[in-house]
C-alpha positions as CSV (number, residue, x, y, z in Angstrom):
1,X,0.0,0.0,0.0
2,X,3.1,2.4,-0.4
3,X,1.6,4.2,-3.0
4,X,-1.8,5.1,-1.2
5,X,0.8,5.7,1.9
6,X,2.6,8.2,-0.2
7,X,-0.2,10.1,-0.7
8,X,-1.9,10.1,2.6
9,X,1.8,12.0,3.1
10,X,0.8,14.7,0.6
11,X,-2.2,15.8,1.4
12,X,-1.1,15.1,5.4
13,X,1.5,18.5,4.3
14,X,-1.0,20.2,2.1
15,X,-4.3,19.6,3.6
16,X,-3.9,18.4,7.0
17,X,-7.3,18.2,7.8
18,X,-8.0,15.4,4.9
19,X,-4.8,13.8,5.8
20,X,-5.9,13.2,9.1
21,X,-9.2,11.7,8.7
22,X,-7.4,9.7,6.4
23,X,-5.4,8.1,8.6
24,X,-8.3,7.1,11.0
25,X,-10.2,5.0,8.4
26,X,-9.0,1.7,8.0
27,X,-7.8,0.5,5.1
28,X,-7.5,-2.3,2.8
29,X,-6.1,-3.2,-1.2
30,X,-8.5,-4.6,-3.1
31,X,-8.6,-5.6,-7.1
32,X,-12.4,-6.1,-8.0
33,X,-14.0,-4.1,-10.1
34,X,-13.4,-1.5,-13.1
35,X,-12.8,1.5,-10.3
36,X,-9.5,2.3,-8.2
37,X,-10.9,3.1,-4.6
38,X,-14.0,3.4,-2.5
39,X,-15.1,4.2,0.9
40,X,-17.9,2.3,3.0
41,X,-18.7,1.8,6.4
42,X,-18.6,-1.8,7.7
43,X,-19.9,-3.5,11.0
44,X,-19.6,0.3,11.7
45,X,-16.3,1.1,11.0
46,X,-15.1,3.5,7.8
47,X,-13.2,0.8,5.7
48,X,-10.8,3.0,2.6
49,X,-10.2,0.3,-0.3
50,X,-7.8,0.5,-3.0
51,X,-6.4,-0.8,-5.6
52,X,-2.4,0.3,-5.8
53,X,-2.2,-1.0,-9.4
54,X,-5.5,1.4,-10.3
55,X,-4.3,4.2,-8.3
56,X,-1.0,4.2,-10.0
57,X,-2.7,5.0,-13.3
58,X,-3.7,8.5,-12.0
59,X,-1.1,11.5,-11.4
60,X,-0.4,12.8,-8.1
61,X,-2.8,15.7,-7.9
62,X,-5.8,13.5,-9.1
63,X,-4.7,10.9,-6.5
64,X,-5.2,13.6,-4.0
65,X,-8.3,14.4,-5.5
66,X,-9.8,11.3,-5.9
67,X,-8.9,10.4,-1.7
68,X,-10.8,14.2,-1.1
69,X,-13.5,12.9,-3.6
70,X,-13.6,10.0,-1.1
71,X,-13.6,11.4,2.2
72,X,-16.1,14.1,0.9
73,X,-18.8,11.0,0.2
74,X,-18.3,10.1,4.2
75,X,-18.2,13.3,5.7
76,X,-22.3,13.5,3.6
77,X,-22.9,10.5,4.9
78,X,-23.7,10.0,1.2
79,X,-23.5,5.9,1.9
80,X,-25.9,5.9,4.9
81,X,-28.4,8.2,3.0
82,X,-29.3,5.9,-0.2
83,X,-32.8,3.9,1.4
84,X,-34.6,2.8,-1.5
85,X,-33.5,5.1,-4.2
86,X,-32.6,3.7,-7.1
87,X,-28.8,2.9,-6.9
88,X,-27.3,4.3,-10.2
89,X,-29.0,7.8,-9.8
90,X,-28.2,8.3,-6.2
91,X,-24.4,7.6,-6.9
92,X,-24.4,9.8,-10.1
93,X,-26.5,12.4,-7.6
94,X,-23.8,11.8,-4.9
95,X,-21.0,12.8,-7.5
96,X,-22.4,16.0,-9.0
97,X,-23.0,17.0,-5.4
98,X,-19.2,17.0,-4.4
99,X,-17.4,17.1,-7.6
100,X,-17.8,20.6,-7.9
101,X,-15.7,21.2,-4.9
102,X,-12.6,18.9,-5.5
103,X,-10.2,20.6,-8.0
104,X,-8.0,18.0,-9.6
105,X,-10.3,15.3,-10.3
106,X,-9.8,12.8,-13.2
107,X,-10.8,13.3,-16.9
108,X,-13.7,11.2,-16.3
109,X,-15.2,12.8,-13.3
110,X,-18.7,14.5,-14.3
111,X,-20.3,17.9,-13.0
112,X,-23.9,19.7,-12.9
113,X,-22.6,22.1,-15.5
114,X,-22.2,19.2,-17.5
115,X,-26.1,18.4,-18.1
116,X,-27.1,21.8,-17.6
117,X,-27.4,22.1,-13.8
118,X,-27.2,24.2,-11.2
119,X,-24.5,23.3,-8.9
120,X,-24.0,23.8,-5.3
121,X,-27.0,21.5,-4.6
122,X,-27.7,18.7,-2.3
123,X,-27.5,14.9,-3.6
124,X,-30.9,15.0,-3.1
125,X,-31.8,17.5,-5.3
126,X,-30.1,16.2,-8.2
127,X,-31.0,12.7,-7.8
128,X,-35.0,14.7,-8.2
129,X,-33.6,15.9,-11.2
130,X,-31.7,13.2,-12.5
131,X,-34.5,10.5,-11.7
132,X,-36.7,9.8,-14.9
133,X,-40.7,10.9,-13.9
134,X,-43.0,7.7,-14.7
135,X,-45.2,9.2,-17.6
136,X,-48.1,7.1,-18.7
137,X,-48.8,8.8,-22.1
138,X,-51.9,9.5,-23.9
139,X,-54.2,7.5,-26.1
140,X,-53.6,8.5,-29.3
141,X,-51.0,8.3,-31.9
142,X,-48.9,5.1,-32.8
143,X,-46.4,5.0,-29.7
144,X,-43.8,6.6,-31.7
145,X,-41.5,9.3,-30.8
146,X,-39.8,11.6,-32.8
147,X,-37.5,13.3,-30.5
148,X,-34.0,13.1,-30.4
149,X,-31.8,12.3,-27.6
150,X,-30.6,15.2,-25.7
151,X,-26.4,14.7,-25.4
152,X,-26.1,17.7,-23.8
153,X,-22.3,18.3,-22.4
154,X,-18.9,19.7,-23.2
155,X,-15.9,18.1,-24.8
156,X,-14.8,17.0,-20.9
157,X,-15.7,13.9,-19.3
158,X,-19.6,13.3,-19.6
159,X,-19.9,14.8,-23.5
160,X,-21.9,12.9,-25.3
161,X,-23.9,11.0,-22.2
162,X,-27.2,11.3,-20.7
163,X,-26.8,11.1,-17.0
164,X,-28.7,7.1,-16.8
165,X,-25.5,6.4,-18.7
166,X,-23.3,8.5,-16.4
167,X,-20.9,6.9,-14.3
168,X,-18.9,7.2,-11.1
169,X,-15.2,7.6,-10.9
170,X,-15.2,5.3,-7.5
171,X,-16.5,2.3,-6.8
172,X,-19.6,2.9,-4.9
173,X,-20.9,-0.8,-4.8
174,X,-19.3,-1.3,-1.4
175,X,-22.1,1.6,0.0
176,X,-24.0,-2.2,0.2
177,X,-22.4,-3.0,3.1
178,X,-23.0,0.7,5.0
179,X,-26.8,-0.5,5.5
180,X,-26.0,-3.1,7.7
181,X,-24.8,-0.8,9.7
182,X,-27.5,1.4,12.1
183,X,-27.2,5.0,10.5
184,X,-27.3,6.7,14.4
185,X,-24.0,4.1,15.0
186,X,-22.1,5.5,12.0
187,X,-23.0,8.6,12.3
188,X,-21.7,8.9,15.4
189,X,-18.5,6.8,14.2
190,X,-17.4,9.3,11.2
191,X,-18.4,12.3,14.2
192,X,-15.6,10.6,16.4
193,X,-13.3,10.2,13.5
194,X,-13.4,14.2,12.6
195,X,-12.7,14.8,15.9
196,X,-9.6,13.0,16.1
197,X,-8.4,15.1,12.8
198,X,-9.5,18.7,13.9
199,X,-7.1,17.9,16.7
200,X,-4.4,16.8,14.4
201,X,-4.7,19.7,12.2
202,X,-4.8,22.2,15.3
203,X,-8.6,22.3,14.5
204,X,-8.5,23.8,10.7
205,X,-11.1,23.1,8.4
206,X,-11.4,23.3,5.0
207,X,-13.8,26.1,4.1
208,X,-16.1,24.2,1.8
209,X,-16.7,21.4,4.4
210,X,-16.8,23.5,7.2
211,X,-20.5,23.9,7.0
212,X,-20.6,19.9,7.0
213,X,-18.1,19.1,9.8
214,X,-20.0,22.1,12.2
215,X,-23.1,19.8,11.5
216,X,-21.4,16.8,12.6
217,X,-19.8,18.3,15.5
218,X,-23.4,19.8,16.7
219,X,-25.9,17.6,16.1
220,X,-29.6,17.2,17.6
221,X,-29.2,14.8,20.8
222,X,-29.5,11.3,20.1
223,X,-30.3,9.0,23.2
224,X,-27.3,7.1,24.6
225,X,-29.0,3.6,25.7
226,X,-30.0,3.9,21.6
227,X,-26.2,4.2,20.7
228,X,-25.2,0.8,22.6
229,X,-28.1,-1.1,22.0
230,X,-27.3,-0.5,17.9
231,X,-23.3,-1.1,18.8
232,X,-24.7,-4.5,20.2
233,X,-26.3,-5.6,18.1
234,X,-24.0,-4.5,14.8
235,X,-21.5,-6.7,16.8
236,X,-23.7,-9.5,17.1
237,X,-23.9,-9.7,12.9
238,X,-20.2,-10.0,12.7
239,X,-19.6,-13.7,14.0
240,X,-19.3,-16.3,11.1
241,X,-17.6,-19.8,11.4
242,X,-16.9,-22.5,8.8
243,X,-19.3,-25.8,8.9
244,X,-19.1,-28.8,6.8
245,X,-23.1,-29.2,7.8
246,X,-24.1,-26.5,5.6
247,X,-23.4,-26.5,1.8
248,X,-21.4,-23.8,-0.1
249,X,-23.4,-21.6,-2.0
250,X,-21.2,-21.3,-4.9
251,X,-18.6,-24.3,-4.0
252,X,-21.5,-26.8,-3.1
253,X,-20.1,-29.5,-0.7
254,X,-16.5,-29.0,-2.4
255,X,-16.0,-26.0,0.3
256,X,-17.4,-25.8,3.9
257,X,-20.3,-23.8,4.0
258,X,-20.7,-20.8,6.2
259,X,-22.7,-20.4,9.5
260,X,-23.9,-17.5,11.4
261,X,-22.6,-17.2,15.2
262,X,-25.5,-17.0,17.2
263,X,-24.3,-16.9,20.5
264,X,-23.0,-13.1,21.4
265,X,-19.9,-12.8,23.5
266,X,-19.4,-8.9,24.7
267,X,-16.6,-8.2,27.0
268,X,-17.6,-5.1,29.3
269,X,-14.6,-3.2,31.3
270,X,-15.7,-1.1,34.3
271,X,-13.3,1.5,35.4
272,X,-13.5,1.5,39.2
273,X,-10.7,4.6,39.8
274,X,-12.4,7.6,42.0
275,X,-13.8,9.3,38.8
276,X,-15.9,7.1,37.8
277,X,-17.5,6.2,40.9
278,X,-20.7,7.4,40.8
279,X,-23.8,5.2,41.6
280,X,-26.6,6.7,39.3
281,X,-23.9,6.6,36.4
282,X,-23.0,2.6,37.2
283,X,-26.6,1.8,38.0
284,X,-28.1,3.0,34.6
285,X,-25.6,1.9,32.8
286,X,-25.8,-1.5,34.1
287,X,-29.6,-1.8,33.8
288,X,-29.0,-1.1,30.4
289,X,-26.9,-4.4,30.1
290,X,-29.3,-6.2,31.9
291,X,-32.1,-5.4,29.1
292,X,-30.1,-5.8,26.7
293,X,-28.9,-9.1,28.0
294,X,-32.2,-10.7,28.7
295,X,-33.0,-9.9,25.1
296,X,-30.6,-12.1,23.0
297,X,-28.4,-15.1,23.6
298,X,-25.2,-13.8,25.1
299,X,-22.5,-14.4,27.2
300,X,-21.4,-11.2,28.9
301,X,-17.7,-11.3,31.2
302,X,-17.3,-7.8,33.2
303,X,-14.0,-6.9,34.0
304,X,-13.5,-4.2,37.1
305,X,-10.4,-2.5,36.6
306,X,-8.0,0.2,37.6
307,X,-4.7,-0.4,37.1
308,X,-5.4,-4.0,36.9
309,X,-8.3,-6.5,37.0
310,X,-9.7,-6.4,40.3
311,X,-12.8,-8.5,39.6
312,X,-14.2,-10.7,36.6
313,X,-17.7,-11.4,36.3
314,X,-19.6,-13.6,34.2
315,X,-23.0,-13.8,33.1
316,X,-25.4,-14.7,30.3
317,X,-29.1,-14.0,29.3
318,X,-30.6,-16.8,32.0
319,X,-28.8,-14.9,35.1
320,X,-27.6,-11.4,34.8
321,X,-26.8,-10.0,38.1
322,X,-25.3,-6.4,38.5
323,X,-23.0,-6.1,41.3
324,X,-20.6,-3.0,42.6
325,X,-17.1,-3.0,43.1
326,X,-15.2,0.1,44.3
327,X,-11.8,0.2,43.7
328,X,-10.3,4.0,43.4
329,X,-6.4,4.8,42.6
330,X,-4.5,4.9,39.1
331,X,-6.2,4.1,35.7
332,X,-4.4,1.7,32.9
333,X,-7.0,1.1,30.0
334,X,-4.7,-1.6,28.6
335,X,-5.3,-4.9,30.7
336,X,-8.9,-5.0,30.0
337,X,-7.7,-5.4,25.8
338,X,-5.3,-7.8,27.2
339,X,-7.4,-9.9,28.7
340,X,-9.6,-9.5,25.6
341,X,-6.9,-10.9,23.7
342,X,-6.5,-14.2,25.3
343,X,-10.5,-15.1,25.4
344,X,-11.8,-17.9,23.6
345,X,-14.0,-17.4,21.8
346,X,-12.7,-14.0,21.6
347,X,-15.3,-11.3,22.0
348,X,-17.5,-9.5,19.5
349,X,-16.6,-6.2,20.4
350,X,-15.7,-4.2,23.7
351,X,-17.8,-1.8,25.8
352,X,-15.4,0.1,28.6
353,X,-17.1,2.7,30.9
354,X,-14.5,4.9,31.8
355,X,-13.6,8.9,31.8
356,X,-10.4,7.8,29.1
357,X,-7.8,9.0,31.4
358,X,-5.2,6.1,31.1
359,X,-2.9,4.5,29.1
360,X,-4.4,2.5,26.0
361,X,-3.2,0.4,23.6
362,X,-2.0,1.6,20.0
363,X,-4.8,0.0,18.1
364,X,-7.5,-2.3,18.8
365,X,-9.1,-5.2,16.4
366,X,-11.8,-5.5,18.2
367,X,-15.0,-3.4,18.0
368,X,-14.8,-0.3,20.6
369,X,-17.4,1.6,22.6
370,X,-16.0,3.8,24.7
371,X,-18.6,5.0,27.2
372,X,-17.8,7.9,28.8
373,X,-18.6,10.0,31.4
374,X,-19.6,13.3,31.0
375,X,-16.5,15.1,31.6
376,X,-14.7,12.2,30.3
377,X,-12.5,11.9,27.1
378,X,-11.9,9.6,24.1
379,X,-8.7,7.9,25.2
380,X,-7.6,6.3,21.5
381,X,-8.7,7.5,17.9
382,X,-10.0,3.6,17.7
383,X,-14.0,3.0,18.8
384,X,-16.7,4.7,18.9
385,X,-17.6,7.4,21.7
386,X,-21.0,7.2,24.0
387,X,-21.2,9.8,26.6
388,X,-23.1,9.0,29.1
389,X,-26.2,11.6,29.9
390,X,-27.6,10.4,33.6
């Protein structure tokens, strides 16, 4: 991935912001398809894919371009925000809504000015205009037409087409996988991950997203006991094992089949230091387990921690019992990840209540909610931030 690298380094000199958010995605090389890059969120985390050998093809300026182009479609939200639009006109729509504001882009990318539109607008307001209105015709005449086809365009990219034979210059097929995904979660994932950049580019922003990134960093309250019951159960779709009971659907009985994990296994943390110890907040926040626990088949193991494990508690869905334990003194985030690491089956995802003052690990496989108390802080650019309101 040296040559994505590279340019992550570019734009990290000559648009820090962009560079930044860049680096919190994460990413992965990929080789399907006609396209050189996209951008999705999966089981709730923003996944970059590209293809070095595709990327290569372009210059350096439309590289940067093209990872601005991409970043651009997850700072709209633009793969959370399809529903049951038609696909091809929402991803042309998503294009003429962003393109406008990326200098640099490919030969191929296409523009509102292109088809005769006003630009500036919303992906919403061209896909009205770019859908075709259903027209159920008259009775008379012979049913044929006379018109020509409109190619309305310029000598750029786009001359020539209509926009239902417009393309995109990413690869916008992996937006599938964003729907598994509860839109309040990812919302609040791509909210944590600007955060993390605005403080890695001393809180600049470019002026044509700053209207976007002010929305994201202010938005209308969303409950928190909504937030974790969506993490829980996005991390309850991601367990898949291999069984030779089930057949292949495209190998047959050549290849084991593939088999949905069922059972849930969360791994909680509790941090037990002084700052955290405050009944109401503990109290609702375990209640919340304990609904969410009786609801599903789970195994749930809580680890009380400071600076070590002081406690480990397990329970399941048949006897979930909440208990306290106070510990007070220094805070080390790490040996609840550690212990993590060594469970078998290994967890689905992580939920730590803490106020993230502590050390943490560099990075983290496993799916992260950090619940935090009010005054608390996100203690690692990796997971997703809850703040607890009680």
């Amino acid at each position: 991935m040296r040559i994505l690298e590279n340019a992550i380094i570019r734009l990290l000199k000559q648009k820090p912001f962009y560079g930044h958010l860049l680096l919190q995605l994460r990413r992965d090389t990929t080789t399907e398809g006609d396209r050189c890059a996209s951008v999705t969120i999966r089981d709730g985390v923003p996944l970059l894919s590209v293809s070095d050998a595709k990327f290569d093809c372009f210059s350096l300026s439309e590289q940067e371009a093209l990872l601005e182009h991409l970043l651009k479609h997850l700072l709209h939200l633009h793969p959370l925000r399809r529903g049951e639009r038609n696909s091809h006109d929402w991803d042309v729509s998503c294009d003429l809504a962003i393109n406008s504001t990326v200098s640099g882009l490919p030969a191929e990318a296409i523009y509102p000015e292109y088809y005769d539109m006003e630009p500036g607008l919303s992906a919403e307001e061209y896909y009205q205009q770019v859908v075709s209105p259903f027209s159920f015709g008259d009775m008379e005449g012979e049913g044929k037409g006379s018109a020509d086809q409109d190619s309305r365009g310029s000598d750029a990219a786009g001359a020539g087409k209509n926009l239902h034979q417009a393309d995109t210059i990413d690869d916008h097929d992996a937006w599938k996988e964003a729907e598994s995904t509860p839109s309040g979660l990812a919302e609040e994932m791509v909210r944590s991950i600007v955060k993390d950049a605005l403080l890695g580019s001393d809180g600049k922003t470019p002026e044509d997203i700053r209207s976007v990134v002010d929305a994201l960093l202010h938005p209308a309250p969303i409950p928190w006991k909504q937030i974790l019951r969506q993490f829980i159960a996005t991390a309850g779709r991601t367990g898949r094992c291999s069984t030779w009971m089930r057949e292949h659907r495209r190998f047959f009985h050549e290849t084991p089949g593939i088999r949905k994990r069922r059972k849930l296994n969360l791994l909680v943390g509790v941090d037990v230091s002084d700052s955290t110890n405050l009944p109401e907040l503990r109290e609702a926040f375990a209640v919340e387990l304990v609904n969410l626990a009786r609801g599903r088949d789970c195994n749930i193991t809580v680890l009380y921690a400071n600076s070590r494990i002081q406690m480990i508690e397990t329970f399941n869905n048949a006897a979930f019992v909440s208990s306290r334990y106070d510990g007070g003194g220094f805070t080390d985030l790490r040996p609840v990840f550690e212990y993590a690491g060594k469970m078998h089956p290994l967890p689905a995802a992580v939920i730590y209540l803490t106020d993230g003052i502590g050390p943490v690990p560099e990075q983290m496989s496993f799916p992260t909610l950090w619940v935090l108390t009010r005054d608390g802080e996100k203690p690692a650019p990796f997971g997703v931030e809850l703040r607890l309101s009680v």
